[in-house]
One Martini backbone bead per residue (centre of mass of N, CA, C, O) as a GRO file, in nm:
protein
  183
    1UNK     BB    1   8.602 -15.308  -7.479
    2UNK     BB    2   8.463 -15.522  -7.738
    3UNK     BB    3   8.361 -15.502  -8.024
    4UNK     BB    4   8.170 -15.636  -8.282
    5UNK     BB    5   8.411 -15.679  -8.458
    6UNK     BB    6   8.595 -15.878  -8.265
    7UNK     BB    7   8.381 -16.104  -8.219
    8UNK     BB    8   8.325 -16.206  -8.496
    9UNK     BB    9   8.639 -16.255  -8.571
   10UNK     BB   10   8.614 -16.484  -8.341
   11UNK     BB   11   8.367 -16.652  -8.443
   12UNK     BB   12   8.521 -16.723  -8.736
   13UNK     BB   13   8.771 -16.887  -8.612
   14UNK     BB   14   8.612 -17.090  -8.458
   15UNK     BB   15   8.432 -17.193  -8.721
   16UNK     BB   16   8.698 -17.278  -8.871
   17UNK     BB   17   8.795 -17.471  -8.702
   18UNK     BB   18   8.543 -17.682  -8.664
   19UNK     BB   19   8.584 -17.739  -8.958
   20UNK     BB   20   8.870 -17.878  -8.990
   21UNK     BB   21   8.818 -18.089  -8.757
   22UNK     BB   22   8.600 -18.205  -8.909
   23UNK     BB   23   8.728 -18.297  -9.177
   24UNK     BB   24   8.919 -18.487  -9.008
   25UNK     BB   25   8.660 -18.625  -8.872
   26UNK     BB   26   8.582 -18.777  -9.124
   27UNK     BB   27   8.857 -18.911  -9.201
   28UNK     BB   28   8.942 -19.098  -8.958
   29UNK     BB   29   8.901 -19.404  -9.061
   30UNK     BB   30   9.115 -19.365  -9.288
   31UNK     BB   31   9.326 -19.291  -9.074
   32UNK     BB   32   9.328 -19.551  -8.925
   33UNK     BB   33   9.395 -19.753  -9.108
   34UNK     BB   34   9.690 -19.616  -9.196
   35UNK     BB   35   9.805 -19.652  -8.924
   36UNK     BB   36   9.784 -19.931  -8.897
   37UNK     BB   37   9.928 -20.034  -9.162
   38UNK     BB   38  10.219 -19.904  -9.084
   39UNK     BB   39  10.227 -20.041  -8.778
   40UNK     BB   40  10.247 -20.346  -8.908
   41UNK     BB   41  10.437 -20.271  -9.081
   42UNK     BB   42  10.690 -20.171  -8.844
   43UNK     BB   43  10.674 -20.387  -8.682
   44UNK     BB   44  10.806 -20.588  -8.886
   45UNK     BB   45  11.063 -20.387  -8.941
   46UNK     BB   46  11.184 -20.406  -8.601
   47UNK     BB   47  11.169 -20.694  -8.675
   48UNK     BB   48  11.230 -21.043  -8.707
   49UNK     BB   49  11.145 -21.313  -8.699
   50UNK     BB   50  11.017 -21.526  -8.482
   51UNK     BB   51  11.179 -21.652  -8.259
   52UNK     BB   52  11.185 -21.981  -8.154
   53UNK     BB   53  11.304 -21.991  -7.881
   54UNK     BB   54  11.008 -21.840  -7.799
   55UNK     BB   55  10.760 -22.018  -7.817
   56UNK     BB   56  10.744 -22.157  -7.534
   57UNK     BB   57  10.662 -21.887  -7.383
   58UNK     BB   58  10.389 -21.854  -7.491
   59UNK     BB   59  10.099 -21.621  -7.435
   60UNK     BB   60   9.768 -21.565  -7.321
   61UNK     BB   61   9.615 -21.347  -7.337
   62UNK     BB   62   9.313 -21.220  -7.438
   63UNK     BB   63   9.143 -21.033  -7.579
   64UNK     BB   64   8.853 -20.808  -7.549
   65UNK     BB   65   8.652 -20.790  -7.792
   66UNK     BB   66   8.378 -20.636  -7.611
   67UNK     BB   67   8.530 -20.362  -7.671
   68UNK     BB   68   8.446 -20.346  -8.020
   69UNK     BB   69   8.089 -20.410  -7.972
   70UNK     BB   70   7.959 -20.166  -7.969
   71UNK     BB   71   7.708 -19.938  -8.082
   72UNK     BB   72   7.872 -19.731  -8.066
   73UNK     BB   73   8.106 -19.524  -8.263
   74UNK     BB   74   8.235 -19.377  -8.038
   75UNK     BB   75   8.308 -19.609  -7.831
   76UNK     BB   76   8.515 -19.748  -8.026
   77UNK     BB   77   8.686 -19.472  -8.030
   78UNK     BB   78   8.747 -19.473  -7.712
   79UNK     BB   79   8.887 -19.771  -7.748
   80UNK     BB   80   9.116 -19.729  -7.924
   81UNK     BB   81   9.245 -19.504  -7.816
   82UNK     BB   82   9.324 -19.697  -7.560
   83UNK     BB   83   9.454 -19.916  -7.699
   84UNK     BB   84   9.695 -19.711  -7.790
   85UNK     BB   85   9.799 -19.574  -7.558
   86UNK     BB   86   9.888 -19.859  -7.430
   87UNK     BB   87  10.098 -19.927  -7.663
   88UNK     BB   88  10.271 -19.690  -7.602
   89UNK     BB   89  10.354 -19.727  -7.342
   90UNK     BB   90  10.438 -20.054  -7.346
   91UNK     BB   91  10.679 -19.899  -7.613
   92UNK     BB   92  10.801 -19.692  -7.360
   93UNK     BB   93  10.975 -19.925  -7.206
   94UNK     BB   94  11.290 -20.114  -7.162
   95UNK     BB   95  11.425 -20.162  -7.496
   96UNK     BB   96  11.712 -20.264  -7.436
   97UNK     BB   97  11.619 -20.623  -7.520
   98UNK     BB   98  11.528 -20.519  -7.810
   99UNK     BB   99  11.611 -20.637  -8.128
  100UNK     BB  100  11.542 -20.296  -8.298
  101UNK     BB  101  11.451 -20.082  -8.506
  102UNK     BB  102  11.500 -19.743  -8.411
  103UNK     BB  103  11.306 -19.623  -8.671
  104UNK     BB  104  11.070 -19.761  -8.655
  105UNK     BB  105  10.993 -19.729  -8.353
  106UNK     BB  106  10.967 -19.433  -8.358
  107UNK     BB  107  10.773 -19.449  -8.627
  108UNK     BB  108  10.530 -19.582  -8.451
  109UNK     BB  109  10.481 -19.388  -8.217
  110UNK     BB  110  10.444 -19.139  -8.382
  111UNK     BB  111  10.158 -19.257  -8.514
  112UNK     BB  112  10.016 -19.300  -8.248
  113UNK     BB  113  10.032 -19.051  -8.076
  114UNK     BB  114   9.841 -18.885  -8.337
  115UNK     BB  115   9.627 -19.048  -8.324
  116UNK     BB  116   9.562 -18.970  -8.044
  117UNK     BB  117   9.536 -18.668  -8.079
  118UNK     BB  118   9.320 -18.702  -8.315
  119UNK     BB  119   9.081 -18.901  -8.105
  120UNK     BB  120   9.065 -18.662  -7.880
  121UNK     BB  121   8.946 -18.449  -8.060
  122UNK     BB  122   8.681 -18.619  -8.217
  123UNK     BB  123   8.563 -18.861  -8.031
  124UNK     BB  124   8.557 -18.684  -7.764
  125UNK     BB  125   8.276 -18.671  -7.591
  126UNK     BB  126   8.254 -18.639  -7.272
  127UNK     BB  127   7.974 -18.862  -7.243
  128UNK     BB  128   8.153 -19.106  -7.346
  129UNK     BB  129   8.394 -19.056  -7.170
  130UNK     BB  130   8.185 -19.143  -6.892
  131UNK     BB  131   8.067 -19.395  -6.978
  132UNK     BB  132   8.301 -19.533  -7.022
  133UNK     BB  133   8.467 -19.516  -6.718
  134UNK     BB  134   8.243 -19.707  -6.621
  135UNK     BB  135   8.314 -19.960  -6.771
  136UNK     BB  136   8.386 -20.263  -6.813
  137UNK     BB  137   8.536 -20.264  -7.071
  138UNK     BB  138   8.809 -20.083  -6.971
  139UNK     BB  139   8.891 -20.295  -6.728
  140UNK     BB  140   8.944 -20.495  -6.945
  141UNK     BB  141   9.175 -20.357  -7.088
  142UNK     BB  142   9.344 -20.316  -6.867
  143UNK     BB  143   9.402 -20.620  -6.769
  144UNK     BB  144   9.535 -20.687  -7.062
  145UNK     BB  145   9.771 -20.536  -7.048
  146UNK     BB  146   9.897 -20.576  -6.781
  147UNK     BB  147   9.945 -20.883  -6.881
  148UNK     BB  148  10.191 -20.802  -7.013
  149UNK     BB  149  10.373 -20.595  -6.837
  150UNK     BB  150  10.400 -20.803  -6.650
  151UNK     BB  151  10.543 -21.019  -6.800
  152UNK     BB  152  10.801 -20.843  -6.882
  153UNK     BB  153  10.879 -20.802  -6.581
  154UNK     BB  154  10.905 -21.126  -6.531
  155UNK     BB  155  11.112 -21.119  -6.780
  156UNK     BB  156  11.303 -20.854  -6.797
  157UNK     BB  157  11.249 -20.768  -7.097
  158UNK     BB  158  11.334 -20.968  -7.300
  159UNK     BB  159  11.317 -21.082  -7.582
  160UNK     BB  160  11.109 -21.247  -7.598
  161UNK     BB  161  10.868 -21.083  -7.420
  162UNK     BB  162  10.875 -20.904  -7.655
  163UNK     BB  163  10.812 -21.083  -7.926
  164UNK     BB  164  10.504 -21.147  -7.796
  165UNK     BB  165  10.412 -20.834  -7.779
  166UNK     BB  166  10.467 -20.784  -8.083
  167UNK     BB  167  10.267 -20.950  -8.129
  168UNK     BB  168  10.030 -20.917  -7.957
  169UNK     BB  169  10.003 -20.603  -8.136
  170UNK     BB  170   9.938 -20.709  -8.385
  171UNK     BB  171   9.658 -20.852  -8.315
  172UNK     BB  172   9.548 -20.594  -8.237
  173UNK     BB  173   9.561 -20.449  -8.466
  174UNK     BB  174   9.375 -20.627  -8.649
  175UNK     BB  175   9.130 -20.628  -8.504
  176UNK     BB  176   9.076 -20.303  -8.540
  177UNK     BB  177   9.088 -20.315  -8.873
  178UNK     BB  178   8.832 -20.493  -8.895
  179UNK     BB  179   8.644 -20.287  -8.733
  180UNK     BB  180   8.679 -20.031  -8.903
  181UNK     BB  181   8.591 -20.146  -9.181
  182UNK     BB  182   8.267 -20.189  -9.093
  183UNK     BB  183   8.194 -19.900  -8.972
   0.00000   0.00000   0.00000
């Protein structure tokens, strides 16, 4: 059995981390700036201007803005999370035909991994990813990159592609930047 010494021990441990954790969680709007920032950094440094010859291909994705309007703070970083994921996805695959710099791009992504598991830690309470997985908002997010995938997959990843990606990858950080300065 355990005594009451070794309970207290573990009751300490635990309350430690929680006060920790929650430090972190509360630097987090300055913490998710600074990454976004970095990120829009990365995205710049990894290509050059956008090549001309890719204008004609241009396509309008039009992200879904009221997935950043809702009215908890809880659940904007629930959609912000999920849109980080999102670009992590889709800047994880089949990259043979970006001509981009791999160690930007590099840590463009391990900026959003941490970022993304940073946000796992502190903004998602079971019960409003709960409510946010049942929400048209989700949704919407999710045909809005689909379509993006989708776009890459029928163009077969071409470097055009990539660049119209990076660009609205950027407008989308660039949108996340000004709510989260608001809230």
């Amino acid at each position: 059995t355990m005594n009451a010494f070794g309970l207290i021990q573990i009751g300490l441990m635990l309350s430690s981390t929680t006060i920790i954790s929650s430090l972190q969680c509360h630097h987090l709007p300055l913490q998710q700036r600074k990454v976004i920032e970095s990120s829009l950094r990365l995205l710049d440094k990894m290509g050059k201007e956008f090549p001309q010859k890719c204008l004609r291909e241009k396509t309008s994705f039009r992200f879904p803005m009221q997935v950043l309007q809702p009215r908890q703070k809880e659940t904007v970083g629930v959609a912000i999370e999920e849109i980080f994921q999102h670009i992590f996805y889709i800047f994880s695959k089949n990259l043979t035909l970006a001509a981009w710099d791999g160690t930007a791009l590099d840590q463009f992504q391990n900026g959003l991994y941490l970022q993304i598991e940073q946000l796992e830690a502190c903004v998602i309470k079971k019960h409003t990813q709960h409510r946010w997985s049942k929400e048209a908002s989700r949704l919407k997010l999710k045909k809005y990159f689909q379509k993006i995938d989708c776009f890459l997959k029928d163009k077969q990843h071409d470097l055009c592609s990539w660049e119209i990606s990076r660009a609205e990858m950027r407008k989308c950080l660039q949108l996340i930047d000004k709510v989260t300065r608001k809230l």
